[in-house]
N, C-alpha and C positions, 0 to 999 in steps of 0.2 A: 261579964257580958257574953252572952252566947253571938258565935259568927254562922251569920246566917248565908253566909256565900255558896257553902257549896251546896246548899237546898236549892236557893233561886239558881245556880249557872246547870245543876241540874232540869230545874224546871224546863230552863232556857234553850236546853239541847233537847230534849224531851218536846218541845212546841217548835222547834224549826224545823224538825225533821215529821211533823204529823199532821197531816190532811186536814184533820177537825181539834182545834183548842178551845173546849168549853171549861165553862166550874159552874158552880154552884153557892150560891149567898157571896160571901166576903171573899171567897175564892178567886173572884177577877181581882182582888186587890192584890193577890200574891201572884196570880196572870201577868197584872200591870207591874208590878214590881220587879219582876222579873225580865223587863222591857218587852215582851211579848202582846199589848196591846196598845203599843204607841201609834197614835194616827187612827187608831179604831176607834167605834162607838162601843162603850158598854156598859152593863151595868150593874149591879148590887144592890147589896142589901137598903132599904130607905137613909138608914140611919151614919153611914157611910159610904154616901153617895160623893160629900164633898175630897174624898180623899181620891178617888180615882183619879184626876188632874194631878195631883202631885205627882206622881208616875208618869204623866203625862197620856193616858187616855180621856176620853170626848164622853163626857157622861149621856147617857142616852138614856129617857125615862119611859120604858115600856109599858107597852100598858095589853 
């Protein structure tokens, strides 16, 4: 099993110290996982949209 910790606690110091934390497609799900979008709206790819709550982000369906 690969450990995926020091990628997210990277992520995670990488988006508390930066002005603007965007991604792109499935990218908010490594955003969210990395608790970097709790309490936020965001959103993703259609198809893995229901995944973003398990991380606890507010899925937002932009249009």
């Amino acid at each position: 099993m690969i450990d995926h910790a020091p990628a997210f606690d990277w992520v995670r110091e990488a988006g508390q110290s930066s002005e603007w934390v965007t991604s792109v497609c499935t990218g908010a799900l490594v955003l969210s996982a990395a608790g970097l979008l709790q309490g936020y709206k965001a959103t993703t790819h259609w198809a893995c949209t229901d995944l973003l709550s398990l991380f606890g982000a507010d899925y937002n369906h932009l249009y």
